[in-house]
C-alpha positions as a printed NumPy array, in Angstrom:
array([[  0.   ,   0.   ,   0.   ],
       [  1.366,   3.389,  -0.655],
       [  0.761,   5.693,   2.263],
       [  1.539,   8.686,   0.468],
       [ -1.225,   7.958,  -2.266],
       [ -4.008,   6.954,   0.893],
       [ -3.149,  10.079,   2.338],
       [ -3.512,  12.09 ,  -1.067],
       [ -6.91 ,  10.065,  -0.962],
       [ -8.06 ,  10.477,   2.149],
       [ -7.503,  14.391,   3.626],
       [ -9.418,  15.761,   0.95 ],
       [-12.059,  13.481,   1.274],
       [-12.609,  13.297,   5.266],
       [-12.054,  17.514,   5.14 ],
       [-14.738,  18.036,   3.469],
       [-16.718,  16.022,   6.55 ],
       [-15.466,  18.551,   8.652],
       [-12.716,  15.717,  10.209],
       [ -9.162,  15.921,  10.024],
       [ -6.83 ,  12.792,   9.181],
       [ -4.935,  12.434,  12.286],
       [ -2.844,   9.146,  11.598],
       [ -2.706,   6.714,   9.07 ],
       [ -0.824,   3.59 ,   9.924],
       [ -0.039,   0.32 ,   7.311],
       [  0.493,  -2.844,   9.366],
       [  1.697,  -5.924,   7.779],
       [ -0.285,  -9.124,   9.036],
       [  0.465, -11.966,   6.943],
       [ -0.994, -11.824,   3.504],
       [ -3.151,  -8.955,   4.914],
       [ -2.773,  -5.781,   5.974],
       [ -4.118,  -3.476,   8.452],
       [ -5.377,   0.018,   7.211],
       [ -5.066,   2.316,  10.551],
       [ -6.772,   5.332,  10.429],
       [ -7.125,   7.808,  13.393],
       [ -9.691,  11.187,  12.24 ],
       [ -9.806,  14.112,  14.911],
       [-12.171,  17.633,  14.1  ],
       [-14.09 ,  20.095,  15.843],
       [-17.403,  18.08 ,  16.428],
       [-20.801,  20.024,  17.427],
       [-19.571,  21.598,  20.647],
       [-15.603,  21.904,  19.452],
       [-14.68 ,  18.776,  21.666],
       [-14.066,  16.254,  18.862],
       [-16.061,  14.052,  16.511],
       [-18.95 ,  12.468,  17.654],
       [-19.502,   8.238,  16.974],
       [-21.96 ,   9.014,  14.42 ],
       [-19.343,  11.238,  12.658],
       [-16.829,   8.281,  12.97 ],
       [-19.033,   6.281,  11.448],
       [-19.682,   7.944,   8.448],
       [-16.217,   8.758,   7.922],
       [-15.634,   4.544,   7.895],
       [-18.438,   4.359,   4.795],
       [-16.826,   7.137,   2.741],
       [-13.473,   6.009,   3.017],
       [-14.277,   2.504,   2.49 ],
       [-16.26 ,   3.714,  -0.654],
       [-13.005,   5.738,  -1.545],
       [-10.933,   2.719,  -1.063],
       [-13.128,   0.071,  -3.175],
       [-12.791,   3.085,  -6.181],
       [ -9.123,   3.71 ,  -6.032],
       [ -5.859,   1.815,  -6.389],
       [ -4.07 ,   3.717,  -3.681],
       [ -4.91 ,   0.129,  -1.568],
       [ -3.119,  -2.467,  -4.138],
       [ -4.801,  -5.624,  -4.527],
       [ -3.582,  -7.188,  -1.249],
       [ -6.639,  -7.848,   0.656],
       [ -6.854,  -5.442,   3.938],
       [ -8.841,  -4.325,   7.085],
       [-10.263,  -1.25 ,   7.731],
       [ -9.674,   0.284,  11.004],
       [-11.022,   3.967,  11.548],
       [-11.336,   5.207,  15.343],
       [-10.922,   9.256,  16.593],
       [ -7.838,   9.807,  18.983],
       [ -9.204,   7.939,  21.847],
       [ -8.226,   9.221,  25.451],
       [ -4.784,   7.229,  25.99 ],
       [ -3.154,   9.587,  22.84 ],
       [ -1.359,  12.253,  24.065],
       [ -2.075,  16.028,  23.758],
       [  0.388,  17.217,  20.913],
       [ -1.278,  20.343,  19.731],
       [ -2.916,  23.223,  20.573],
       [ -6.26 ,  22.274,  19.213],
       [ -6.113,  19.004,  20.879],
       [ -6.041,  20.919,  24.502],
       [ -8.742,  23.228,  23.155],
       [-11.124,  20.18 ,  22.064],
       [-10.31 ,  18.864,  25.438],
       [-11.325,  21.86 ,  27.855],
       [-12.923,  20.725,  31.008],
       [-11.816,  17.493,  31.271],
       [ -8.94 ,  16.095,  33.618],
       [ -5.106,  15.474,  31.892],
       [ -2.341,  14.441,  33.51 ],
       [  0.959,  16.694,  32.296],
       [  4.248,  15.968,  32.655],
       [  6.398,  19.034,  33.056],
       [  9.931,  20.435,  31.868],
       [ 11.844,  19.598,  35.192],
       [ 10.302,  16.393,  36.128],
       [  7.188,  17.841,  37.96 ],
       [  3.62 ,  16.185,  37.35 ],
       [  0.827,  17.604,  37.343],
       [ -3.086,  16.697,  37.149],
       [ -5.5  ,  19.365,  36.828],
       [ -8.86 ,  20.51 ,  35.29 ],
       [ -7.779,  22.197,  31.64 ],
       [-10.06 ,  25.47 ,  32.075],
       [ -8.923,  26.498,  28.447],
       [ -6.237,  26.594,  25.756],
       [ -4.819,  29.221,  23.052],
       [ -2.242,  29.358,  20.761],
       [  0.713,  29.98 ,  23.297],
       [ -0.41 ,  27.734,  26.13 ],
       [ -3.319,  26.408,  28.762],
       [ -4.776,  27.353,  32.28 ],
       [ -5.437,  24.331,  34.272],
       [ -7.18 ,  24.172,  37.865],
       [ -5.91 ,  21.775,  40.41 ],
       [ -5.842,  21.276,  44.304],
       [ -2.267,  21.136,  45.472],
       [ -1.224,  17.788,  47.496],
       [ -2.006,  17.99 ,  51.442],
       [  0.416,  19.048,  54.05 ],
       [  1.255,  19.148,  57.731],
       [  0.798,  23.387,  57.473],
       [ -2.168,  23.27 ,  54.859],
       [ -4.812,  20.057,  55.565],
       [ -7.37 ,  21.58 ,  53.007],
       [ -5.514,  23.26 ,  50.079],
       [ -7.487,  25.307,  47.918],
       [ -7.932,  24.858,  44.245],
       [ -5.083,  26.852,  42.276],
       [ -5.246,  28.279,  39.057],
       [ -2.167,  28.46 ,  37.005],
       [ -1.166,  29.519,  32.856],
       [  1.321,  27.097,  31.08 ],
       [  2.763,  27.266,  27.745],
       [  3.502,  24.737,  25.624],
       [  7.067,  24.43 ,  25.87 ],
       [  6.671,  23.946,  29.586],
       [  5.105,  20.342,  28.995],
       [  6.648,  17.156,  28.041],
       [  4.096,  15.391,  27.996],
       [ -0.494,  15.769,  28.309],
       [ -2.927,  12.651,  28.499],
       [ -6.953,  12.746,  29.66 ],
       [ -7.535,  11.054,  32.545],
       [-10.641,   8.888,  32.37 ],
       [-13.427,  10.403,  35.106],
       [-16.497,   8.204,  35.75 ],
       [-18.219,  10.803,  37.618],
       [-16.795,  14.07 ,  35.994],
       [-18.656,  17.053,  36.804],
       [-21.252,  18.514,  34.957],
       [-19.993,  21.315,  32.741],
       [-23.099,  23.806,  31.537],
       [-21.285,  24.944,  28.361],
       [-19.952,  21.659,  27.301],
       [-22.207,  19.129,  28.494],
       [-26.254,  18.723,  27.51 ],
       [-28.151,  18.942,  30.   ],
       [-29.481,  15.547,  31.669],
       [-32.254,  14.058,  29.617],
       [-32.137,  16.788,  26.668],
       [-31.194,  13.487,  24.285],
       [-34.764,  12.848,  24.676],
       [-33.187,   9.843,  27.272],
       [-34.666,  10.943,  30.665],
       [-33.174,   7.615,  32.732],
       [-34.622,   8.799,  36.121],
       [-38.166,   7.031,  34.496],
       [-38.625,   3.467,  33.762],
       [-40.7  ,   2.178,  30.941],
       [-43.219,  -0.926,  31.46 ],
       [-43.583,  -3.249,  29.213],
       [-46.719,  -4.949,  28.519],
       [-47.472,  -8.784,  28.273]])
């Protein structure tokens, strides 16, 4: 498979879907191969593509694929997923789609952080975070503080079950048409 050709292909293509190609990865596996694609974009709200959006980014570029001969004639799978929460933060945009949610940093210097991102620019991010307990302070307070880029090493979301609701990112409870404080009976 030439990469260069599937990319050729495919930024156009998924663009003009409002995603962004964010990897594409050819893995050998016997006499097939392994088409890995990773898409990224804005989504609804500017955190990311939704599952429906994913989706229908897998039929175009399977359509895509069947019509061109960027793919060879060596059988293949398709794989097409968005970033997924263990990928690190690399760019800007990726700590703006990601505002509200918990990352771990690692910073120039050794020191880790985790912290609330409150928001991101071009330069750099504020993040919210309670500093660690001590003999002179038993209940810190929450601290805000601005980073730039070039102070990190390193950024990955940390998975929350029970993240807190967020007014200007989040629906609000039920507004899906899903109200799961009522139960439905069935009928025999």
């Amino acid at each position: 498979m030439n990469e260069d050709a599937l990319r050729e292909l495919l930024q156009p293509l998924l663009e003009s879907s409002g995603l962004e190609l964010d990897n594409l990865v050819v893995i050998p596996a016997g006499r097939r191969s392994v088409l890995r694609i990773t898409v990224d974009g804005e989504g609804p709200k500017g955190r990311g593509p939704l599952l429906d959006d994913i989706a229908a980014a897998t039929r175009m570029i399977s359509d895509a694929l069947d019509d061109s001969t960027a793919v060879g004639n060596n059988p293949y799978t398709l794989e097409v997923s968005s970033r997924g929460t263990s990928t690190p933060l690399t760019e800007p945009k990726h700590y703006r789609r990601n505002r509200g949610r918990l990352v771990k940093l690692a910073l120039v210097g050794g020191e880790s952080l985790t912290a609330r991102l409150l928001s991101a620019d071009e330069t750099g991010v504020q993040v919210e975070f309670t500093p660690e307990r001590t003999k002179q302070v038993k209940h810190p307070q929450p601290e805000t503080r601005g980073l730039s880029y070039d102070q990190i090493t390193k950024a990955v979301i940390q998975v929350e079950l029970n993240r807190p609701f967020d007014p200007e990112l989040d629906d609000e409870p039920g507004a899906d048409g899903d109200d799961s404080s009522e139960t439905e009976e069935q009928e025999d």
